[in-house]
C-alpha positions as CSV (number, residue, x, y, z in Angstrom):
1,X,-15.9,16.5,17.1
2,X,-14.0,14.0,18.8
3,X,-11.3,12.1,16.9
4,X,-13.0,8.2,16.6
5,X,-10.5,5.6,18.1
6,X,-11.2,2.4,16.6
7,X,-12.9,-0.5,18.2
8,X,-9.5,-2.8,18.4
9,X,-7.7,0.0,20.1
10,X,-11.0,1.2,22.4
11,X,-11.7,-2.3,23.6
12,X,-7.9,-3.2,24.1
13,X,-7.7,-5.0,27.6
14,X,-6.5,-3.3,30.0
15,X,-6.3,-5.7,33.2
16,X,-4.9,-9.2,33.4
17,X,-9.0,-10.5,33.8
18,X,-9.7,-8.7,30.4
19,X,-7.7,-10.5,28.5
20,X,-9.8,-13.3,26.0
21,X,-8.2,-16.4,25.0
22,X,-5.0,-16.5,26.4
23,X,-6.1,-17.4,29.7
24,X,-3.4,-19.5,30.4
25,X,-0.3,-16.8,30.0
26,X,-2.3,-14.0,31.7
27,X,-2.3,-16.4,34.8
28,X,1.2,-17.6,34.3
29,X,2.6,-14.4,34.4
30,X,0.3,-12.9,36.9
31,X,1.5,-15.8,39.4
32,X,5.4,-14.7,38.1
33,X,4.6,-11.1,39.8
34,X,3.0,-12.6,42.6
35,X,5.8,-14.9,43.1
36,X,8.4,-12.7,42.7
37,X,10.0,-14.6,39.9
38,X,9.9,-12.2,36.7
39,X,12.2,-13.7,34.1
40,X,14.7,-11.1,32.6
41,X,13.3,-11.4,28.7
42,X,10.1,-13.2,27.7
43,X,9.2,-14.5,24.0
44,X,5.6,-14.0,23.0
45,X,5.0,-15.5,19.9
46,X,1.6,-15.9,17.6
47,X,-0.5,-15.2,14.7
48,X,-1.3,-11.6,14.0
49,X,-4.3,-10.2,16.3
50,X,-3.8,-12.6,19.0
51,X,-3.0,-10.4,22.1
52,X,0.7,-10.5,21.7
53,X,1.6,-6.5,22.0
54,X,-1.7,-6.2,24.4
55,X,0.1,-8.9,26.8
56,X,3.4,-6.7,26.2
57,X,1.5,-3.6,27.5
58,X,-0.3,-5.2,30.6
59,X,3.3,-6.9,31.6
60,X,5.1,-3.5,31.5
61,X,1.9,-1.4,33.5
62,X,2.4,-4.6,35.9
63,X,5.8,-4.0,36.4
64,X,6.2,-0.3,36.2
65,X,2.5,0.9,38.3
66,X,4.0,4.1,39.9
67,X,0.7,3.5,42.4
68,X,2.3,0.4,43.8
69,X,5.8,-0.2,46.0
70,X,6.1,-3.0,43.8
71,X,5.2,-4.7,40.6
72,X,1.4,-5.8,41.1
73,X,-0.5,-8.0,39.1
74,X,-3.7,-5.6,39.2
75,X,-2.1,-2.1,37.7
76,X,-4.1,1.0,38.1
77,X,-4.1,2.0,34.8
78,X,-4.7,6.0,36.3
79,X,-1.0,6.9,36.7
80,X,1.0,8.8,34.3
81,X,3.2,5.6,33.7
82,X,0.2,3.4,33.1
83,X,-1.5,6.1,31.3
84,X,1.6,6.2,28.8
85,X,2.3,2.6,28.2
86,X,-1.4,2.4,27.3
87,X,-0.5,4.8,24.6
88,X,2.5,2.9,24.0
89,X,5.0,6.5,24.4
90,X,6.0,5.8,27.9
91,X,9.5,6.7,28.1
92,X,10.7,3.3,30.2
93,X,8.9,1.2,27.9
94,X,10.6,1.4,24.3
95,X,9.2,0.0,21.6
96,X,10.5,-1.2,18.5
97,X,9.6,-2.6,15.4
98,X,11.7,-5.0,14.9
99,X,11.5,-5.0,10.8
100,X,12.7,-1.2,10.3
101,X,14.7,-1.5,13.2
102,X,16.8,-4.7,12.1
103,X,20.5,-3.5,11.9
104,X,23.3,-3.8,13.9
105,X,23.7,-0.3,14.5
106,X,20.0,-0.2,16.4
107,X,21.1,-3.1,18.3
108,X,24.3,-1.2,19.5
109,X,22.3,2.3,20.2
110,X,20.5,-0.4,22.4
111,X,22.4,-1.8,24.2
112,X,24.4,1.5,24.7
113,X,21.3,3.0,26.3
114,X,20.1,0.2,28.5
115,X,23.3,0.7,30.8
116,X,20.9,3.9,32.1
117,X,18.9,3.7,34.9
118,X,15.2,4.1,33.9
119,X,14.2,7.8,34.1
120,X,10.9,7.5,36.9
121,X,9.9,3.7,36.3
122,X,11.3,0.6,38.2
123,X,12.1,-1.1,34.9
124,X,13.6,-0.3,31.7
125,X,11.3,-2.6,29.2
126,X,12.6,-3.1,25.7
127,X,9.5,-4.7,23.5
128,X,10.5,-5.7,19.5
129,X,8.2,-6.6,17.7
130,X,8.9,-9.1,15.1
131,X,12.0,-9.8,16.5
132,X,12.8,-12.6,13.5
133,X,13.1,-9.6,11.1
134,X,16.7,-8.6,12.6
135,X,20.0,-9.8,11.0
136,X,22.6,-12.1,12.3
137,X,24.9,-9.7,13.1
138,X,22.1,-7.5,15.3
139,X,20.8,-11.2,16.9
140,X,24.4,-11.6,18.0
141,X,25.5,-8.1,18.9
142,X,22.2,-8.5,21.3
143,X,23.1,-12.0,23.1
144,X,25.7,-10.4,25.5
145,X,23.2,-8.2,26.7
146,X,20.6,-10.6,26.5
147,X,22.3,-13.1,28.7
148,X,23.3,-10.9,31.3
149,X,21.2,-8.0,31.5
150,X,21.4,-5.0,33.6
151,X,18.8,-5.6,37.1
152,X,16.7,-2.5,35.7
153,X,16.4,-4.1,32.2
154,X,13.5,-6.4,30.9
155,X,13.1,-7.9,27.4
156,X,10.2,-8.9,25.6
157,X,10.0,-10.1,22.5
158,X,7.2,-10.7,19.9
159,X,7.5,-12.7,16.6
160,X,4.5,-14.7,14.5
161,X,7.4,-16.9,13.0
162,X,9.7,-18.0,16.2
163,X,11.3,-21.2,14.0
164,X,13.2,-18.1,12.4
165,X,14.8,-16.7,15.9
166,X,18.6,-18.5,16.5
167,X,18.6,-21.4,19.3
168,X,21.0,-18.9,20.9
169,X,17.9,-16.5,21.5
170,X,15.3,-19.1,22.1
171,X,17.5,-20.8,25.4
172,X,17.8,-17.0,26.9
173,X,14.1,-16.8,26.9
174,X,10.7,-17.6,28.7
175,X,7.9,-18.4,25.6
176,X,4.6,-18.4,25.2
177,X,2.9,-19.6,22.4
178,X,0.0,-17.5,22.0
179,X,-2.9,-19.8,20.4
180,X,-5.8,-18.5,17.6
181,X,-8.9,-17.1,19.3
182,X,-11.8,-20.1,19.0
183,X,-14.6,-18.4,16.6
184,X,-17.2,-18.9,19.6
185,X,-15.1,-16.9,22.4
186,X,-14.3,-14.1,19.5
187,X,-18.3,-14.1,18.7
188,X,-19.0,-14.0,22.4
189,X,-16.6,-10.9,22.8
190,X,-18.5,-9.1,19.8
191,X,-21.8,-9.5,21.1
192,X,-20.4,-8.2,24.2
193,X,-18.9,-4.6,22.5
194,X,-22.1,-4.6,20.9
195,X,-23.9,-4.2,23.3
196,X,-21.6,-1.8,24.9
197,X,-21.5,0.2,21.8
198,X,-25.4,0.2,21.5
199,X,-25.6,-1.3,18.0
200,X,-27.7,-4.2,16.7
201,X,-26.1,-6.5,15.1
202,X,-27.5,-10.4,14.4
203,X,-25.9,-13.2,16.1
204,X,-25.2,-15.6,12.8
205,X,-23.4,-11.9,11.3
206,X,-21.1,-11.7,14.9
207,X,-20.2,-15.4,14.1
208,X,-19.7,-15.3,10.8
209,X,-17.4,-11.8,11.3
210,X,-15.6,-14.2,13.8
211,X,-15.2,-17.0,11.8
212,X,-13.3,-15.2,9.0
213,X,-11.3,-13.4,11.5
214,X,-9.9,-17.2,11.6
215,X,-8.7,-16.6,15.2
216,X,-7.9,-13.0,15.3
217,X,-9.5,-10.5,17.6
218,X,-8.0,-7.9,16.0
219,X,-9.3,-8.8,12.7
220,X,-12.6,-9.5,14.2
221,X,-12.7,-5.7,15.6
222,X,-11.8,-4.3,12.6
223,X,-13.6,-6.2,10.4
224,X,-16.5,-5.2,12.9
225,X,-15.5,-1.4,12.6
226,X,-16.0,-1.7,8.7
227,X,-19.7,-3.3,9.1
228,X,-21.2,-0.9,11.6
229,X,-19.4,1.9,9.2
230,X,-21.3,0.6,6.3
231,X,-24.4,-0.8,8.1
232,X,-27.5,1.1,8.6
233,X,-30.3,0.0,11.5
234,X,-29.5,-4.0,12.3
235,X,-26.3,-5.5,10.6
236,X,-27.7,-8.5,9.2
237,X,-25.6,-11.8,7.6
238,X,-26.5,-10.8,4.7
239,X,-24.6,-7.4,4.9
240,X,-21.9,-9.6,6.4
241,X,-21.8,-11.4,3.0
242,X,-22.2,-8.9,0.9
243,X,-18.8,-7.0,2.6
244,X,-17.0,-9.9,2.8
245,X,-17.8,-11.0,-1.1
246,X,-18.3,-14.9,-0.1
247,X,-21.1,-17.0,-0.8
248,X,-24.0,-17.4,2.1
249,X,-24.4,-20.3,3.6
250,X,-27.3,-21.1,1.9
251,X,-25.9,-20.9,-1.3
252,X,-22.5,-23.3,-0.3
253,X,-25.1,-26.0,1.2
254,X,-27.1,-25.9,-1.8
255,X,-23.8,-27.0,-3.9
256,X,-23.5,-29.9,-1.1
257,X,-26.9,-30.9,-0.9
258,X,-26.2,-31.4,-5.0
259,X,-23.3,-33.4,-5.0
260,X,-25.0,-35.9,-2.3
261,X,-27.8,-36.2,-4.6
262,X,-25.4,-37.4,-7.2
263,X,-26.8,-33.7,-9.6
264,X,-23.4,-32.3,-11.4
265,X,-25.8,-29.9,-13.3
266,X,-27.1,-28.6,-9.7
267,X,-23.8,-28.4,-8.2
268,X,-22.5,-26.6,-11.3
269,X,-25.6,-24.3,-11.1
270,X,-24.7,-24.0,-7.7
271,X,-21.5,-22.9,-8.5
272,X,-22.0,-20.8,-11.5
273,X,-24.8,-18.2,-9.6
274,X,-21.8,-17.9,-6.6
275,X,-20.2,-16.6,-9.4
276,X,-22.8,-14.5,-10.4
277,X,-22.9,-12.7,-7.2
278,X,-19.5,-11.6,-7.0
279,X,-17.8,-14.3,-5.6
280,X,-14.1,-15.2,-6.6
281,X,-13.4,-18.9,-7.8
282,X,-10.7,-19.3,-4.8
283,X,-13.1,-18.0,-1.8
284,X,-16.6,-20.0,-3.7
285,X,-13.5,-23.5,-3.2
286,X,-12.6,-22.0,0.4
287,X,-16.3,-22.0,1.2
288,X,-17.3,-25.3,0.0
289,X,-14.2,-27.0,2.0
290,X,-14.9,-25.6,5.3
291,X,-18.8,-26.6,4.6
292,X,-17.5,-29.9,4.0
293,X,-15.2,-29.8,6.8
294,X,-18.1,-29.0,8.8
295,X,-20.0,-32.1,7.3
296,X,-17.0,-34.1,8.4
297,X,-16.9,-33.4,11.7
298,X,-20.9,-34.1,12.2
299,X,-20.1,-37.1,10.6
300,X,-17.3,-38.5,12.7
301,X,-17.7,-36.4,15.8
302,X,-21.8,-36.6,16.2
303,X,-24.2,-33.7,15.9
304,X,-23.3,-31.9,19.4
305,X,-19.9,-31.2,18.5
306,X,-17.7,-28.2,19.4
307,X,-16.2,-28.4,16.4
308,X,-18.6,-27.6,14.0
309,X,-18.2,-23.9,13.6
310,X,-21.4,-23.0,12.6
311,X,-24.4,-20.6,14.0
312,X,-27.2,-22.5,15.7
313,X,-29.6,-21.2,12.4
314,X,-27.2,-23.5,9.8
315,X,-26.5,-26.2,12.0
316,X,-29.3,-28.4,11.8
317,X,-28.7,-28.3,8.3
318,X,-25.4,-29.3,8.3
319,X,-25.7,-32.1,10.6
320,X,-28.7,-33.3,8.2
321,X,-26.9,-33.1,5.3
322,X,-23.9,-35.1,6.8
323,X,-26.3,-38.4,7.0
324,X,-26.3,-38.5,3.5
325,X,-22.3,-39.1,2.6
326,X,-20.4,-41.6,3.6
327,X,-17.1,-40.8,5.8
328,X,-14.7,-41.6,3.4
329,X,-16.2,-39.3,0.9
330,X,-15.8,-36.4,3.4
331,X,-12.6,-36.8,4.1
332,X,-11.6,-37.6,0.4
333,X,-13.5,-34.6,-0.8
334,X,-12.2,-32.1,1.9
335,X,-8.7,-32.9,0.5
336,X,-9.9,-33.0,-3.4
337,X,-10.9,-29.5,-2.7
338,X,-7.7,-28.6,-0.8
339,X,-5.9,-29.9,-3.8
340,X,-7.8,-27.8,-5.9
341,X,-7.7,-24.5,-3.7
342,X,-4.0,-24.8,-4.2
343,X,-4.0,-25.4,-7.6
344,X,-6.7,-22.7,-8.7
345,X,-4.5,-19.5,-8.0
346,X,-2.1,-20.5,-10.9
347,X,-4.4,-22.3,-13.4
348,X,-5.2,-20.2,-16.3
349,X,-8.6,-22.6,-17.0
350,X,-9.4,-22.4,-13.0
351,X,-13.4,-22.1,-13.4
352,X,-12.6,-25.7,-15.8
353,X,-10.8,-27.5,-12.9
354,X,-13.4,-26.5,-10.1
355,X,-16.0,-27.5,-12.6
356,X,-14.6,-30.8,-13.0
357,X,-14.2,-31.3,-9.2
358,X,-18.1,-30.4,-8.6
359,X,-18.7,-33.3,-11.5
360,X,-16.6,-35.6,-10.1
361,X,-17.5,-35.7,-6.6
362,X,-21.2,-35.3,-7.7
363,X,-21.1,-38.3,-9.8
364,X,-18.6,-40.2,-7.8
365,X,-20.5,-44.0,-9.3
366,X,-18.5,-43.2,-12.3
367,X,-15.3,-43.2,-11.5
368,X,-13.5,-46.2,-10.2
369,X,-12.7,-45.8,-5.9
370,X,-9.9,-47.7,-4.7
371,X,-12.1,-49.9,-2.6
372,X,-14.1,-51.0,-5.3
373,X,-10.8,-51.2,-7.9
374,X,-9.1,-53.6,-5.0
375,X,-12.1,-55.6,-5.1
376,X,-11.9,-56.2,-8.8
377,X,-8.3,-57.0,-9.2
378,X,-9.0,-59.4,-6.4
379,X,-12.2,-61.2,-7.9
380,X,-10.5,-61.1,-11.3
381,X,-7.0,-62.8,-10.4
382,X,-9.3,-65.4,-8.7
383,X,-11.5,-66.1,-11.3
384,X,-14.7,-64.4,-9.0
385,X,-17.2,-62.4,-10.7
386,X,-16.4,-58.6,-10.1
387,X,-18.6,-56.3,-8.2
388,X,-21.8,-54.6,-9.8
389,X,-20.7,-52.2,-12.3
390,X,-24.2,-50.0,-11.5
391,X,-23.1,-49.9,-7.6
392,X,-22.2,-46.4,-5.7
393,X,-18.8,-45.8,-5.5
394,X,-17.6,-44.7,-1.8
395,X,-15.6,-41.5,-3.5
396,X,-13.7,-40.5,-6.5
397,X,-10.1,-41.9,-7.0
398,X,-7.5,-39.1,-9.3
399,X,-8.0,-35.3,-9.5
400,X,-9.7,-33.2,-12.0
401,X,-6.3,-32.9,-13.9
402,X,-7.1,-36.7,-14.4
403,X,-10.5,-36.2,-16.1
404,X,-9.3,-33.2,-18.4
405,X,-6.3,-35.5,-19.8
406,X,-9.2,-38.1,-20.3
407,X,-12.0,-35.9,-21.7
408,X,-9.7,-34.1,-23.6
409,X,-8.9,-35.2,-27.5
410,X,-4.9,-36.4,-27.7
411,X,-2.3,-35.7,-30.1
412,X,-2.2,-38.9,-32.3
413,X,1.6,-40.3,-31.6
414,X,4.7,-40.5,-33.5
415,X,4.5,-44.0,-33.9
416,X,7.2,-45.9,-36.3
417,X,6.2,-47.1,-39.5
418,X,6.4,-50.3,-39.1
419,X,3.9,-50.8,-36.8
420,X,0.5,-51.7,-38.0
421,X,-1.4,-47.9,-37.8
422,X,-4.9,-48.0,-36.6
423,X,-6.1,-44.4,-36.0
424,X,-2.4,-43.0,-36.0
425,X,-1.4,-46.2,-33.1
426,X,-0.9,-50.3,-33.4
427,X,-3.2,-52.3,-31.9
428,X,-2.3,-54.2,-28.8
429,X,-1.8,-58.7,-28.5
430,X,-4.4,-59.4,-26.3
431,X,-5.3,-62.6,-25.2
432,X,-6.9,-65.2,-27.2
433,X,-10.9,-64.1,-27.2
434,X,-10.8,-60.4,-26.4
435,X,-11.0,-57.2,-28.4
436,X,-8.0,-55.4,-29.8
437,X,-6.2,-52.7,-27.6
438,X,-5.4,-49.6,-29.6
439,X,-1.9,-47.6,-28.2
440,X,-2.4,-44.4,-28.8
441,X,-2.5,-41.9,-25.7
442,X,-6.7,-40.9,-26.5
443,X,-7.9,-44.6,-26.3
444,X,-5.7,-45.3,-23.4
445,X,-6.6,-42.3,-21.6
446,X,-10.7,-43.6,-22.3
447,X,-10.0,-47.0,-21.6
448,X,-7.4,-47.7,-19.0
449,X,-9.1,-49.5,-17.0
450,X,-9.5,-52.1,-19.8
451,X,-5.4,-52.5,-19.9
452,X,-5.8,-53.5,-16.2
453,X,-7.7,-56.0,-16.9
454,X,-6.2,-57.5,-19.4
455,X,-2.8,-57.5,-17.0
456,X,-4.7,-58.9,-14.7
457,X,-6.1,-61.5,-16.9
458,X,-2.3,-62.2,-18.1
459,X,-1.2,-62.6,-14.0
460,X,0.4,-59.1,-13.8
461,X,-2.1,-58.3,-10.6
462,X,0.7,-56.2,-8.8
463,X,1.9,-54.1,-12.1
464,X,-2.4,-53.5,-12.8
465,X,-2.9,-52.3,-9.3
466,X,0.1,-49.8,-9.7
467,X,-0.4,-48.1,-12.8
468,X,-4.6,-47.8,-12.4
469,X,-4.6,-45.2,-10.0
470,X,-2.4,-42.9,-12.7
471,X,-3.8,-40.8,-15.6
472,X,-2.3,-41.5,-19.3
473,X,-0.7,-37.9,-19.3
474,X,0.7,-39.1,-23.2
475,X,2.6,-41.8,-25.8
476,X,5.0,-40.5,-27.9
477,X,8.0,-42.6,-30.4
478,X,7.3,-45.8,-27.9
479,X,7.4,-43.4,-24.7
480,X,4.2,-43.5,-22.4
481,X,3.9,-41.2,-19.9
482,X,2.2,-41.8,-16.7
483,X,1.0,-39.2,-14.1
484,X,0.5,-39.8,-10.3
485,X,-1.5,-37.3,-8.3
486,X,0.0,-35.9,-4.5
487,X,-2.3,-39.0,-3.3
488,X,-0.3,-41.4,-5.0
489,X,2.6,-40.0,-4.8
490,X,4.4,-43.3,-3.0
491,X,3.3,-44.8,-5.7
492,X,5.2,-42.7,-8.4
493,X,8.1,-43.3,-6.2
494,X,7.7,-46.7,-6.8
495,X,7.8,-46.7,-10.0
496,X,10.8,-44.6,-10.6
497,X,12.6,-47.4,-9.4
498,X,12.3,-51.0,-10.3
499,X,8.9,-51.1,-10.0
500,X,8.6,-48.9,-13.2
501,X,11.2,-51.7,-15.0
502,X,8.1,-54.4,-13.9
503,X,5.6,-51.9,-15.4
504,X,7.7,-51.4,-18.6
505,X,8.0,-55.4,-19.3
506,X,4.7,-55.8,-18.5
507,X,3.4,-53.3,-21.0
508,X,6.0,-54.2,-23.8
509,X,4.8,-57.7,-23.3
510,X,1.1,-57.0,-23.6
511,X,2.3,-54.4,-26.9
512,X,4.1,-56.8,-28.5
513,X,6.8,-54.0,-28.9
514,X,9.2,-52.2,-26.6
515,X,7.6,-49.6,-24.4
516,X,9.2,-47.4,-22.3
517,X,7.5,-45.5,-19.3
518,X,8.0,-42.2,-17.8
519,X,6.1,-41.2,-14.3
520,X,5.7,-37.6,-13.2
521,X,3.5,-35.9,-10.9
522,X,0.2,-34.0,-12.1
C-alpha cells in the first residue's frame, strides 16, 4: 500500500500560476527573473499557512531549473534539481529552521560553507525559517555575509513576527508581506481538491472549514484531511461542527435573534443548550462575536457585501436579522463581547460573566446608554423634563463586572461611630424635599444614578457626568472606590488627577462628611 501524503503537501503549488492568494509576490518575483534583477536575500514574512516556504521552494526551482540556461520563471519541475527542492533535500538549497538552529556557532558553519561553489546548481540558496528565533550574536555574525554575499549565494528568509528581526537585517533585504488567505478564495480552492480527490463534500462545510482556517491554507487542508478521514459518504456542516466542537449557525443566530427581541431567558436558553452540546464557553463568545460582526457589516455595509463571511444558505438570515438593531448596538456589542472573550479565559465564574452579558445586551432598556444619560443631565441642569423612562435604550453602557458589583449583596462598611448608622451607613444631606441618601457601598451600587441626580440638582453637572458611567466597586472608613471599564478608561485618567479632587468635594459636600475617592479599572 502506498504511503498517503497529505493533502497540504499533495496540493502544494508547484508553478508560479498555482499559487492562491499571494498574487501579487508570485508576479513580482516572476517579473525579478524576467528582468534579470534577482535581489541577493529576500524576507518573506506572514502568518502560519500562508505560502511562505511554498514561495521559498518555487523561487529556488526558478533559479536553479537544470532544464533551462538560465533562471526561468516557469521551472520544469522534472529535473533532478527541481525534483529535490520539491522534497525540500536538494543539496544547493539548505534549509534551516531557524528556532533549533539559532546559535552563533550555526551561523559561523554558515557562512564558512557559503564561500563553496554550489555542487551542480547555479545558486547556493540558504532558506531559515523563523529567522526572528536567532540570537544577537548569530544576527550579527550573519550581517557581513549578508551584505556582501558571495555571486553564487541567495538568502531567503521567513519569519511570522518580522518587528522582531534587527533594522540591520531588515535594510539588507527585499520583503514581502504575505497577507491571510480571504475565506472565499480558501473555499474556492477546496471545492476545487475536492473535486480532484473525488469526494463529496457540501459547500456551507468547505466554507465553514475555511473560515476557521482564519486565512490559512494550510490549516484549511489539514483540517480538510481530518474531515474526509472521519467522514463517511457526503461531509455535511453538520460533521463540520461536530469536529470542530462550535455551535451551528443556527444555534448562534438563535441567541441573536433573542437579544433583538429584548428575551434574556431565550438568549440564556440559547446559550445554555451550546453548552449542552459540547461547546466551550470561550468558542460559544467567539461564535456569537463574529455573528455579530457579521450583523455589523450588513448593517453598515448593505446586504451585498464582501465582507460578510457567510455561506449563501445563512446569509439571508443574517442580513434579516441585522434590520432589527440599531448600529450603535452592533458595534457596542461586538466590543462587549470582545471584552468578555478576553476576560473569560481567567475568570473562575466565566459561565456568570457571559451570562450577564447575554442579559444585558438582551435587555439593553434597562440600563442607562450614554445617549440617553447625556440627555438627562442636560434636561435636568436646565430644568426640562427628562426623556421617557419606558423608552429603548440604543445599547448598554458598563460591562457585566458592573452588574455583578451591583446585583451582588456588599459588605456593610466600617463606618465611624459617630455618624448616624442606618443599615451599617449615614444617610446622605440631600436637598430640601427629596429622600434620604444612604452611604453604604449596596445602596450606592443600586442607586447611583439617583446620586447623579442629586449633583446635578446641586449644579455639579460636570462631576455627575464623570462618575455615572463608573460602577461602585466599594466604601470602606470614608474611602469609596470607583471602577472605570477599558471604555472609560480616559475617564479614570481624569479622575486620578484633579478631576478626582472635584469629584471628592463634590461628594463630601453632598455627605456632609469627608469622602475620599479611589478610581481603578474593572
Amino acid at each position: 500500500m502506498a504511503e498517503y501524503l497529505v493533502l497540504a503537501r499533495k496540493y502544494r503549488s508547484t508553478t508560479f500560476d498555482e499559487v492562491v492568494g499571494q498574487e501579487p509576490i508570485a508576479r513580482t518575483l516572476v517579473n525579478a527573473i524576467t528582468g534579470g534583477r534577482i535581489a541577493h536575500a529576500y524576507l518573506f514574512t506572514g502568518t502560519r499557512g500562508v505560502g511562505k516556504t511554498t514561495m521559498a521552494r518555487l523561487f529556488a526551482k526558478a533559479l536553479n531549473c537544470l532544464n533551462s540556461d538560465a533562471p526561468t520563471p516557469t521551472p520544469c519541475n522534472r529535473c533532478n534539481a527541481c525534483v529535490a527542492i520539491s522534497r525540500g533535500d536538494d543539496v544547493d538549497v539548505v534549509e534551516i529552521d531557524g528556532a533549533s538552529n539559532r546559535g552563533i556557532d550555526e551561523i559561523r558553519e554558515l557562512r564558512a560553507n557559503a564561500i563553496y561553489r554550489p555542487a551542480r546548481s547555479r545558486y547556493k540558496i540558504y532558506y531559515i525559517d523563523e529567522v526572528h528565533m536567532l540570537t544577537k550574536e548569530a544576527f550579527n555574525a550573519l550581517l557581513k555575509t549578508l551584505e556582501e554575499p558571495p555571486g553564487h549565494v541567495k538568502f531567503i528568509f521567513a519569519t511570522t513576527e518580522a518587528e522582531k528581526l534587527p533594522a540591520t537585517i531588515l535594510s539588507r533585504c527585499q520583503r514581502f508581506d504575505f497577507r491571510n488567505i480571504p475565506t472565499r478564495r480558501i473555499a474556492e480552492h477546496l471545492r476545487a481538491i475536492c473535486k480532484t480527490e473525488k469526494v463529496q463534500v457540501a459547500d456551507d462545510a468547505l466554507f465553514r472549514v475555511a473560515r476557521s482556517a482564519a486565512g490559512s491554507m494550510r490549516d484549511a487542508l489539514s483540517l480538510l484531511d481530518q474531515l474526509l478521514a472521519a467522514g463517511e459518504g457526503t461531509v455535511r456542516d453538520e460533521d463540520v461542527v461536530r469536529l470542530l466542537g462550535v455551535p451551528g449557525d443556527e444555534r448562534v443566530l438563535s441567541i441573536a435573534s433573542a437579544i433583538a427581541a429584548g428575551d434574556p431567558a431565550g438568549a440564556l436558553k440559547g446559550l445554555d443548550d451550546a453548552l449542552a452540546g459540547g461547546v466551550t464557553l470561550g468558542v460559544a463568545v467567539g461564535a456569537l462575536g463574529e455573528t455579530f460582526r457579521n450583523l455589523m457589516i450588513a448593517s453598515a455595509c448593505g446586504s451585498g457585501s464582501e465582507l460578510i463571511e457567510l455561506p449563501d444558505a445563512h446569509r439571508a438570515a443574517v442580513i434579516e436579522l441585522s434590520g432589527r438593531f440599531s448600529l450603535p448596538a452592533l458595534v457596542h456589542a461586538v466590543g462587549m463581547l470582545q471584552t468578555l472573550l478576553r476576560t473569560v479565559r481567567n475568570s473562575s465564574v466565566a459561565r456568570a460573566l457571559v451570562e450577564a452579558t447575554l442579559v444585558r445586551l438582551a435587555a439593553a432598556e434597562k440600563f442607562v446608554d450614554p445617549t440617553s444619560l447625556i440627555e438627562r443631565l442636560e434636561s435636568l441642569a436646565s430644568g426640562r423634563p427628562g426623556p421617557a423612562t419606558g423608552q429603548k435604550k440604543n445599547f448598554p453602557l458598563s460591562p457585566p463586572a458592573a452588574d455583578a458589583a451591583r446585583l451582588a449583596p456588599a459588605r456593610s462598611p466600617n463606618v465611624a461611630s459617630s455618624s448616624p448608622a442606618t443599615g451599617g451607613g449615614f444617610e446622605l444631606k440631600p436637598p430640601a424635599g427629596s429622600a434620604p441618601l444612604k452611604w453604604e457601598a449596596s445602596w450606592l451600587a443600586a442607586n447611583w444614578q439617583t446620586v447623579g441626580d442629586e449633583l446635578v440638582a446641586r449644579g455639579q453637572t460636570p462631576v455627575a457626568g464623570t462618575i455615572l458611567p463608573a460602577m461602585v466597586v466599594g466604601f470602606s472608613d470614608g474611602v469609596l472606590t470607583l471602577g472605570f471599564d477599558d471604555a472609560h478608561a480616559r475617564l479614570r485618567e481624569q479622575c486620578e488627577g484633579r478631576a478626582g479632587e472635584a469629584v471628592a468635594a463634590a461628594l463630601s459636600e453632598l455627605a456632609g462628611r469627608a469622602i475620599r475617592c479611589q478610581f481603578v479599572a474593572v
